[in-house]
Steps between C-alpha positions, in 0.01 A plus 500: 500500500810571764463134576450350165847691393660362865384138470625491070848650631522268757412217265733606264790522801406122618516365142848661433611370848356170393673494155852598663530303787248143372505513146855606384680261712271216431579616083863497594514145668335353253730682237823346710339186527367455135771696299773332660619346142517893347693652819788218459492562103534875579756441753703301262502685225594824672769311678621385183497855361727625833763205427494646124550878612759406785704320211503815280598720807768263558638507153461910476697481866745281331485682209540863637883366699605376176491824363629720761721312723481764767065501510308527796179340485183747593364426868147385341686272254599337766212543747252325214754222466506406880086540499517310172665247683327439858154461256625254267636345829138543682336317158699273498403387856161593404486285207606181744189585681282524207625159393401331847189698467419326181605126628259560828254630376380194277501256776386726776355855399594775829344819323607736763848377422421583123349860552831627730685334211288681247513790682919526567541406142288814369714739704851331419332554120436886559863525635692322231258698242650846626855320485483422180315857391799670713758348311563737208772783621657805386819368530675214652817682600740715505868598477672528845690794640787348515735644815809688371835404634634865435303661718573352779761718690786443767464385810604739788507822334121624533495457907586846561377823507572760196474178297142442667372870471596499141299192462211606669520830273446303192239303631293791594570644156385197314175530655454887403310448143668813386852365499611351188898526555716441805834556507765350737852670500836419695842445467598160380470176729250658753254317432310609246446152294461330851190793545297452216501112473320518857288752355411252204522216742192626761218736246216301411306735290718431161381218219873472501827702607795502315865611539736586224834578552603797262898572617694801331450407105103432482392276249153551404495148334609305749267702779154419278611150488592474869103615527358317238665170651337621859145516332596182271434712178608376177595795253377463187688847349903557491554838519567683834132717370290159455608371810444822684117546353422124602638501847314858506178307414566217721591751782244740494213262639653331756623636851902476510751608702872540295811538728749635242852406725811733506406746249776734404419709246236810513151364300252709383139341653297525236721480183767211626208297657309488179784392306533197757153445499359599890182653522483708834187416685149695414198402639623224718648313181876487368779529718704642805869532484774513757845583399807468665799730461815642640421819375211732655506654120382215344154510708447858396600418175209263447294699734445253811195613711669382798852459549680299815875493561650226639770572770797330661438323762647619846755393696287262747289383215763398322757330758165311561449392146866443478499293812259272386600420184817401571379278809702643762317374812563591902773274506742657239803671640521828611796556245312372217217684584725789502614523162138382377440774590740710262410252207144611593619876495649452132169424342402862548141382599411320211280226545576310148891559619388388856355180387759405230817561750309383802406175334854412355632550831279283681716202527863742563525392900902676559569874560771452226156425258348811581789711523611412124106506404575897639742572301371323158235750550651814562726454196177474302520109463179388577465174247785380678328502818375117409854366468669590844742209612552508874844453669 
């Protein structure tokens, strides 16, 4: 009985053996060789079908830029256009073949040359297939992040070291997901402005960062604007409470960080914000917001989680600074160098007041220059500094 069930099973194993390996590929020859007419109808109509779906993607492409002058098109847009391409390309090439195919074969029949033909144009038919099935997307593009030019800060001014703790301080706050407000305080033309645009310049983790400059009379109008123009909304409401409840809802789902710039006034977090129309961040969503200020009162005012002065810079750091902004190389005399020096000294360690005096003076090459560049300053006439005639 033992060998009855052996000898069937074995039976059984020989005659599956013998179907996969003698009878299927015989089948499949003579399906390449017979059905060669079907393949190349196949072929050519799903090839046909690819050229019609690349010339829809095409016009969507063409389409989608039309609209939005500044949109990117999606990576597998573009990915199915390029395979689109090399298989039309590899049809084409194919087609050529199944022409001479055709012109042979009626004087002098070569049927292995017909099955490897049969059998490439069955796979190039299974490829373009899934082309043409993969060629229905979510979207075709969309709107680029365009780079702001006011966030890019000063050259010169963040080389040195309070300005690079400070930096690093906000950083490491930004990355705390309990910090919602940051506040940066210091006396006017340290750097404050210079700070945060780096900030804005180097996180990653925003859809978008914006920076508003507020200045001592706030104008709640013209700050939901300045955002609405950085998210490219379109207000459909008036009123200071319409706008405020749209940018709200536009806000609120997005992750945003607002840099409000050289705010003067005291704000109250949760009743001025809502009137502008910021939603603090909750549950990852809505936004972060840096201030900057010359007064520390203003941060408590709003009640910053973390707040970061910004000092002066000290004397090395900022004959250094000064020194390089106004270009004054090994070669420069030691008597210009001299009173440099004391023009250096009269900027009090500001690096806005650095830069602006530093740079005006780049070109002043007499001791007379910097001497009368000394005393503009010291008699408080620092727009002059620009306009110094040399004798």
């Amino acid at each position: 009985m033992a060998g009855e069930f052996c000898l069937a099973a074995a039976s059984n194993a020989v005659g599956t053996l013998m179907v996969d390996y003698v009878v299927k590929p015989i089948e499949r020859r003579i399906r390449y060789l017979f059905r060669f007419p079907k393949f190349v109808r196949d072929f050519r109509q799903q090839q046909n079908n690819l050229n019609r779906e690349q010339t829809r993607v095409n016009e969507d492409v063409r389409e989608a830029k039309l609209q939005i002058q500044t949109q990117v098109i999606e990576e597998d847009v573009k990915q199915w256009l390029s395979d689109a391409e090399n298989a039309l390309e590899d049809a084409r090439i194919l087609d050529s073949r199944i022409d001479e195919n055709k012109r042979c074969f009626r004087w002098c029949p070569n049927w292995s040359w017909r099955y490897r033909l049969s059998e490439e144009i069955e796979e190039k038919t299974e490829d373009i297939s899934k082309l043409v099935e993969g060629s229905h997307f979510n979207r075709i593009g969309h709107r680029a992040v365009l780079p702001d030019l006011e966030l890019l800060p000063s050259e010169g001014i963040m080389a040195f070291e309070s300005s690079t703790a400070a930096f690093n301080k906000i950083m490491e706050a930004l990355e705390d997901d309990k910090i919602k407000l940051i506040g940066v305080w210091g006396m006017g033309g340290v750097g404050k402005t210079t700070l945060v645009k780096k900030v804005g310049q180097e996180v990653k983790r925003f859809d978008r960062v914006m920076i508003v400059t507020v200045s001592a009379s706030p104008d709640n109008g013209k700050i939901q604007d300045k955002i609405a123009d950085s998210i490219r909304l379109r207000f459909e409401s008036q009123t200071e409470e319409g706008k405020a409840a749209e940018l709200w809802s536009r806000l609120k789902d997005g992750k945003f960080l607002i840099i409000l710039d050289d705010l003067w006034n005291e704000w109250n977090d949760d009743a001025d914000l809502k009137k502008v129309g910021i939603p603090l961040v909750e549950n990852g969503k809505g936004c972060i917001l840096i201030l900057t200020t010359r007064r520390r009162t203003v941060c408590e005012s709003i009640k910053c989680q973390v707040t970061i002065p910004i000092d002066i810079l000290n004397s090395d750091e900022a004959w250094s600074l000064f020194r390089m902004k106004a270009d004054l190389d090994e070669i420069v005399s030691k008597d210009i160098v001299e009173e440099a020096k004391k023009v250096a000294e009269e900027c009090k360690g500001l690096p806005v007041a650095i830069v602006t005096v530093a740079s005006a003076l780049k070109y002043t090459k007499t001791r007379k220059g910097w001497e009368l560049a000394r005393k503009k300053l010291e008699s408080n006439r620092l727009p002059e500094i620009g306009n110094i005639e040399e004798k």
